[in-house]
N, C-alpha and C positions, 0 to 999 in steps of 0.2 A: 118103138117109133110108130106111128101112126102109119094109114095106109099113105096118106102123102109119101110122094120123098124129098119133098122144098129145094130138088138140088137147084132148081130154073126161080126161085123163090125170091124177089127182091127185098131179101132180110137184111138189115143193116145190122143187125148185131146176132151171131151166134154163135151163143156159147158151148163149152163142152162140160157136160154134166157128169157126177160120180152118182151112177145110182144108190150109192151108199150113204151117203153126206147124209149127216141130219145135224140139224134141222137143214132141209134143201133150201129153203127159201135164205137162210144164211149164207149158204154156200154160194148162191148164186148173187147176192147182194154184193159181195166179196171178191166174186168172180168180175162183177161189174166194175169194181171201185177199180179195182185194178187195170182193165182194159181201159179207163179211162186217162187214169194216172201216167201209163204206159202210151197215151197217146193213139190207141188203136181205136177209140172211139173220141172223135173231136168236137169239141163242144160246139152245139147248133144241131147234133146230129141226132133224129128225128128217131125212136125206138120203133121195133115191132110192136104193134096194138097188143097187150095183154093176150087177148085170146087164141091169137097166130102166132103169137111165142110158145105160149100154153100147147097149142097142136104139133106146135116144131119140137116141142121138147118132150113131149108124151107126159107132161105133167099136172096139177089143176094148176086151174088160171088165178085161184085165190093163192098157191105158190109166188107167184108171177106179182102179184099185186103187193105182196108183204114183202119180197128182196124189191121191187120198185119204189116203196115206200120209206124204207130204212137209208135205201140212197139219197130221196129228196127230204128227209132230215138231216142229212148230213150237208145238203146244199148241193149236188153232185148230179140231181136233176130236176127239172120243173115241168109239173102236169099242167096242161091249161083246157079246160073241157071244152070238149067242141076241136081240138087242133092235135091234141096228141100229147106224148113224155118226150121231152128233151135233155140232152146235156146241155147242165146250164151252161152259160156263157162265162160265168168265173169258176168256174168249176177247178179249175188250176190255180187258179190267183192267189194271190197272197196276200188276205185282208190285215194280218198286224202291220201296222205301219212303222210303228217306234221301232227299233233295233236296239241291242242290250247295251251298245256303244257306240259314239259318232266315228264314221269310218274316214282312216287318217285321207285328206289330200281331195275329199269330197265337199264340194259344196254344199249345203244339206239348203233347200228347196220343195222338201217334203211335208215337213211333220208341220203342221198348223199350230205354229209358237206365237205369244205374241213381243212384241220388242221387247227387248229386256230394260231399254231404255230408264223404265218410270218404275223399276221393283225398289228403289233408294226409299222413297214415302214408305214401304212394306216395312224396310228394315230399321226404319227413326219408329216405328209406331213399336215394333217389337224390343231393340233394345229397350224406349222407355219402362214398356210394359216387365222384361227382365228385371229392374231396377226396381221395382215394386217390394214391399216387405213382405207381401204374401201370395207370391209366386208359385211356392210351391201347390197350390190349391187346384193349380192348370195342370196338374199331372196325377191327378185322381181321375176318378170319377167324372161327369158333370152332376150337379145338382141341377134339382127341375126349380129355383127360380133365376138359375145362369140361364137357363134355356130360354124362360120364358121373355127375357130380355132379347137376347139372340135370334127369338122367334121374329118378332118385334121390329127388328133390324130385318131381317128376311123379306119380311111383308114392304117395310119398302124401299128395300131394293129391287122387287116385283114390278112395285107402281112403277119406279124409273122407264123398266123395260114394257111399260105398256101392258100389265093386268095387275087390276084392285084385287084384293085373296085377303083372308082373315090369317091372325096369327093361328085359329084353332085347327088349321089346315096343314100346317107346315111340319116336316120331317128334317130330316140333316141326312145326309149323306157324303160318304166319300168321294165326292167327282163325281161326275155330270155321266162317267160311265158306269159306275156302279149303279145308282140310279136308273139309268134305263136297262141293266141288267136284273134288278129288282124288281122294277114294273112288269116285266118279262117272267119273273119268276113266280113272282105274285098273284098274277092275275090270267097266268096261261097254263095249260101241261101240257104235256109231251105229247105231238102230234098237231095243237093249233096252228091256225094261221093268222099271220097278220099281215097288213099292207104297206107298202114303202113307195116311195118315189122311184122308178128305174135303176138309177143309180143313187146310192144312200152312204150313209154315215159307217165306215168300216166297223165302230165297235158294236154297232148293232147286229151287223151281219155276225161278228161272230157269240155274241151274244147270246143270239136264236141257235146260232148251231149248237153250240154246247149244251143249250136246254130243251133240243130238237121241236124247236119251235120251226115252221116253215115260214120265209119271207115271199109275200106275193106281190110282183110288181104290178103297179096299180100304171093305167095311160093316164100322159098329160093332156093337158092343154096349154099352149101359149107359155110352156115350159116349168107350168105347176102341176099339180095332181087336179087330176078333172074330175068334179061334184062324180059326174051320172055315172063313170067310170067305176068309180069308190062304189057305187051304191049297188051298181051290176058284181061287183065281186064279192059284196057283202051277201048278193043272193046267191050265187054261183059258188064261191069259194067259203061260205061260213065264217066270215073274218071273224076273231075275235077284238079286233082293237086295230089302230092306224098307228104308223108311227111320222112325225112330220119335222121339218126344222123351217118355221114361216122366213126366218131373215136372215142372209148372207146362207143359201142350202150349201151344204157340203156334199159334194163337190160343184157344184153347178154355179153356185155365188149370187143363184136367183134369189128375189127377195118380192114373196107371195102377197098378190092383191089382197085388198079389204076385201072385195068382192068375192075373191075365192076363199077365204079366208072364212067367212059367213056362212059361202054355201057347202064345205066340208062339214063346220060344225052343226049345219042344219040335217044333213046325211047322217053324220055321226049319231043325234039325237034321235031320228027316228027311226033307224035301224039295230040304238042299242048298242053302241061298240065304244069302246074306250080311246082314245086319243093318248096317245107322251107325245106331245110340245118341246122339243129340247128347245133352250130358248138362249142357247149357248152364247148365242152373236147379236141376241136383242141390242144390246146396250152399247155399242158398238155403233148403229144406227144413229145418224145425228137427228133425224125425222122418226119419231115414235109412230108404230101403228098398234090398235089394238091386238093383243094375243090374240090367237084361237081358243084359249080359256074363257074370253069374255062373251063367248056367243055361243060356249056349251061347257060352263064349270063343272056342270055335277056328271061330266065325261072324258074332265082332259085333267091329267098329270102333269101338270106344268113343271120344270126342270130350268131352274138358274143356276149353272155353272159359271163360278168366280175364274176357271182357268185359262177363260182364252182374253177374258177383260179384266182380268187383275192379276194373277199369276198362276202358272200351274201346279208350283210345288204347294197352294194353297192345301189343296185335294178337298176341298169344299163345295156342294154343290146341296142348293135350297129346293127343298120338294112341296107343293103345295098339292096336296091332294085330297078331292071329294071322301065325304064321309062314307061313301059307301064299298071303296078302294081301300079305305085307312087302315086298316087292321090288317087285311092279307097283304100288304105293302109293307106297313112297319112290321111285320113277322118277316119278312123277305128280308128287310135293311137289315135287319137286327144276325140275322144268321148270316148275311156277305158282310159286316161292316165292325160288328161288335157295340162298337160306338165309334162315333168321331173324334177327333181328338179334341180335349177342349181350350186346349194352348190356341189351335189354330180357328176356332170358331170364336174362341173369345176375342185372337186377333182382324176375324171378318168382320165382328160385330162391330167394332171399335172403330174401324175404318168406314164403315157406310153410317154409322149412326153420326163420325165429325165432321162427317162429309168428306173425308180425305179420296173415297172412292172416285169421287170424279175429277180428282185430280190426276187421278191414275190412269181414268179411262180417257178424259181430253186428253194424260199426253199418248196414251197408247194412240187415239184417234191422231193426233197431230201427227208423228213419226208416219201412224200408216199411212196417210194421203202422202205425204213426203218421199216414202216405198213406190207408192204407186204411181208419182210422177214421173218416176224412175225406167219405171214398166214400162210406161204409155211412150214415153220417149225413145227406148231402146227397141222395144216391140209393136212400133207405131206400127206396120206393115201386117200385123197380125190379128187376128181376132182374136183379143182376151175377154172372157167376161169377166162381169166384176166392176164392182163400181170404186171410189178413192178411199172410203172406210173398208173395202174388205180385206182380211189380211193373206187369203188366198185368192189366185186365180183360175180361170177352169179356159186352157187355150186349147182352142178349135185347128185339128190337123188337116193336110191336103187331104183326100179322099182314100190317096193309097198307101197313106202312112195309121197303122194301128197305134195306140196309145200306147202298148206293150213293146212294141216296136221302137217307139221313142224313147222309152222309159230307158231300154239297152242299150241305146246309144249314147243318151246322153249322160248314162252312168258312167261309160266306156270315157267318155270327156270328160267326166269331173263334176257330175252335177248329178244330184238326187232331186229328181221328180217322180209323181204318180200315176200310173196307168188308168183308165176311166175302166180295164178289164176290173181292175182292185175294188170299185165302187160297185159295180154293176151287179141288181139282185134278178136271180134266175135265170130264165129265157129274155132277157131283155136284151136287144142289140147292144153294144158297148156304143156309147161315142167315138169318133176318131180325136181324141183326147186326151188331154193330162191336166193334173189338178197341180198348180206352182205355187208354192208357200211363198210370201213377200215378206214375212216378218222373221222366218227362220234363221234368216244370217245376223248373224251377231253387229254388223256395223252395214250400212247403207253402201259401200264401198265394196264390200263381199258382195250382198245383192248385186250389184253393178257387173260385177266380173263373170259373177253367174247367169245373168242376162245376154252379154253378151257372148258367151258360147252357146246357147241357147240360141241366140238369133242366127250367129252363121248357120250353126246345125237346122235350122228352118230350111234358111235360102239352100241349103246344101238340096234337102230335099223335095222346094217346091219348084 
C-alpha cells in the first residue's frame, strides 16, 4: 500500500485485490463485473480516476486501464473524456428482446411484429411457386444468374424506400440483423468504436458486444443525432463508423429531417467513417424521404429488411454496399450466413418484381393506422410518440416512474412492454419510458385489452 491510507478517501469503488492473481488486470476486470452484477456499484456510478485507483491499490495505473477497458467492451462501462468512467446505464438490462417462447396469459406488446394480417399474398405466391416442376432447384445451391435477377428486384425495392443503388452493389443476407452484425464484423475489430443515437436498436447493442466493439452515445438534437455532436466524437472518441435508423427510430418512433439527414452524411464524408442505414421501416412511410445513402453512397451500408414490411419468417434482408466495404462485408456474410436460402429469395424476388409487395405493405400500413387509432383513443391522456404508420410506440412516463419500473408492473398485469433502460447505449440517461409494439397482438381486440390495462396502470400511477 502506498504511503496514503485513503481511509478518509471519497473512492466509490474499492476493491479487494489478491496480490497473486495473474493476470491482475483480469482479476480485477472480474472483480468489477461482479460488484456490479451484485448491485454494489449502480449504474450512473462515477469510478475512481485511473490513477487514484492505481495509488489506492499500490498497483500501475496501465493495470487499471486494461481491467477498465475489458468491462466497457462488454458494455458494463462508458468513458467520456473530459467527465470520467461510468457504470453504464443498461449495464444490467436485458437487450434480447424475443423470448424462446410466447409466455401463457401475457399480452405480448413487446417484440416489433408486423400484423400478421396480409402474410395470405406470402403463402398463394409460395404454394404457386411449390407446384412448379422444378422445384427442387430452390434447395441447392443458388446460382449467380438467380442471383443476378434477385439483385435486380433488390435495387428496386431500394428505389420504393427512397435510395437509387446499382444492382452491382447489393449482397443478401439473413435478416436485417445479421447484416448489421456483419457490417460490425467486417469493417471493425475488437476494441473500435462506433456511434448510435442514445437509446438504439437492441440487436445492435448486442451485436457490438459480442465483437467487443464499443457503442458511443452520440447527443441529439430535436430528438435526432446532432451533425456537430457526430463530428466532436469522431475527434474525441476515433469513431470508426455510425450506426442510424432515419425512419420510424426504434425505440424513439422519430422519423429524421432531410435536413439532418444531409448534414450527418456531409460529417460522415469528411471525417472518413462509415454509416449502416438500417432502413427497416423505410417502406412503411407513406411520404418517401431520401436515404442517408443518397447524400454519402460510397459510406453508407444501406440495409432493407423484408421483416417488419413483409414478414419476419422471410429472414431476408437486401445489402447495398460501397465498393470499397464489399469484400471485407461479403467475407463477413459469408462466414455468419453461409448463404441465404434461395427458396426464400427466389420467393422475395417474385413478390417485389409482380408487385405483390405493396400489397402487403398497403395492407400492413392500413391494419397499422387502424392499431394506432386504437392507441390514440385509449391513451388519449398520454403522450405516445409515434405517428399512424408506426407499428411501435415509445410512451413518455411521469417523472417518477422509471421505464424498468413500468416494464414490472405491467408484466405483473398481463402485458409485455419494453424498458427504455433495454435501449439505452452507455452513460446515456435512460428516458422515463417504454417502447409498445401495436402490431404484436395477433387481432386488434387483444391490442385493445392490452391498452386498457396499460391505461389504468398509467392513471394508477400519475
Amino acid at each position: 500500500m502506498s504511503i496514503n491510507s485513503f481511509e478518509d478517501f471519497p473512492m466509490s469503488w474499492k476493491p479487494v485485490i489478491d496480490q497473486g492473481a495473474k493476470p491482475m488486470y483480469r482479476f480485477l476486470a472480474n472483480q468489477l463485473e461482479q460488484d456490479i452484477v451484485k448491485g454494489l456499484l449502480l449504474p450512473g456510478t462515477r469510478l475512481p480516476p485511473q490513477r487514484e485507483l492505481a495509488d489506492f491499490l499500490d498497483i500501475n495505473v496501465s493495470t487499471i486501464s486494461k481491467a477498465f477497458k475489458v468491462c466497457e467492451l462488454k458494455g458494463l462501462l462508458s468513458a467520456t473524456v473530459g467527465s470520467g468512467t461510468f457504470v453504464s446505464f443498461d449495464a444490467l438490462s436485458n437487450a434480447y428482446l424475443l423470448s424462446d417462447r410466447k409466455t401463457p396469459n401475457v399480452i405480448e406488446l413487446g417484440a416489433t411484429l408486423p400484423e400478421p394480417g396480409s402474410y395470405e399474398s406470402l403463402a398463394v405466391q409460395l404454394r404457386s411457386m411449390v407446384n412448379e416442376p422444378d422445384i427442387v432447384k430452390w434447395f441447392g445451391y443458388s446460382r449467380p444468374n438467380d442471383m443476378l435477377w434477385q439483385k435486380d428486384a433488390a435495387v428496386k425495392l431500394m428505389e420504393r424506400g427512397g435510395y437509387d443503388t446499382e444492382i452491382d452493389s447489393i449482397l443478401f443476407s439473413n435478416g436485417g440483423q445479421n447484416a448489421i452484425t456483419a457490417a460490425l464484423a467486417g469493417l471493425c475489430k475488437h476494441g473500435d468504436k462506433v456511434g448510435a443515437d442514445p437509446h438504439t436498436y437492441p440487436g445492435l447493442k448486442t451485436a457490438a458486444a459480442m465483437l467487443g466493439i464499443q457503442l458511443v452515445p452520440i447527443r441529439q438534437r430535436d430528438r435526432e443525432m446532432d451533425a456537430q455532436a457526430l463530428a466532436d466524437a469522431c475527434r474525441s472518441d476515433n469513431l470508426k463508423g455510425i450506426y442510424l435508423i432515419p425512419d420510424h427510430h426504434n425505440p424513439t418512433t422519430h422519423r429524421m429531417s432531410l435536413a439532418r439527414r444531409k448534414a450527418l452524411a456531409k460529417v460522415a464524408r469528411e471525417q472518413n467513417i462509415f454509416i449502416i442505414e438500417d432502413a427497416t421501416y423505410h417502406l412503411m412511410c407513406p411520404k418517401r424521404l431520401p436515404a442517408v445513402a443518397t447524400f454519402a453512397p460510397d459510406q453508407t451500408i444501406h440495409i432493407a429488411s423484408l421483416s417488419k414490411t413483409a414478414a419476419p419468417g422471410l429472414r431476408l434482408a437486401y445489402v447495398s454496399v460501397p465498393e470499397r466495404y464489399r469484400k471485407s462485408l461479403s467475407n463477413a456474410l459469408y462466414n455468419i450466413n453461409i448463404s441465404v436460402s434461395p427458396l426464400m429469395a427466389e420467393l422475395a424476388a417474385r413478390m417485389i418484381v409482380s408487385g405483390n409487395i405493396d400489397t402487403i405493405i398497403e395492407s400492413h400500413r392500413k391494419n397499422t393506422i387502424a392499431r394506432n387509432k386504437r392507441v390514440n383513443q385509449i391513451l388519449s391522456n398520454y403522450h405516445c410518440h409515434g405517428d399512424e404508420t408506426s407499428i411501435f410506440r415509445w410512451i413518455q412516463l411521469s417523472a417518477g416512474i422509471s421505464g424498468a419500473s413500468f416494464e414490472r408492473l405491467a408484466l405483473e398485469r398481463g402485458v409485455q412492454v419494453y424498458a427504455a433502460e433495454r435501449f439505452t447505449v452507455g452513460n446515456s440517461l435512460p428516458e422515463n419510458a417504454v417502447r409498445m409494439s401495436v402490431c404484436a397482438p395477433e387481432t386488434i381486440e387483444e391490442l385493445a385489452r392490452g391498452l386498457v390495462i396499460l391505461e389504468k396502470l398509467l392513471k394508477t400511477l400519475s
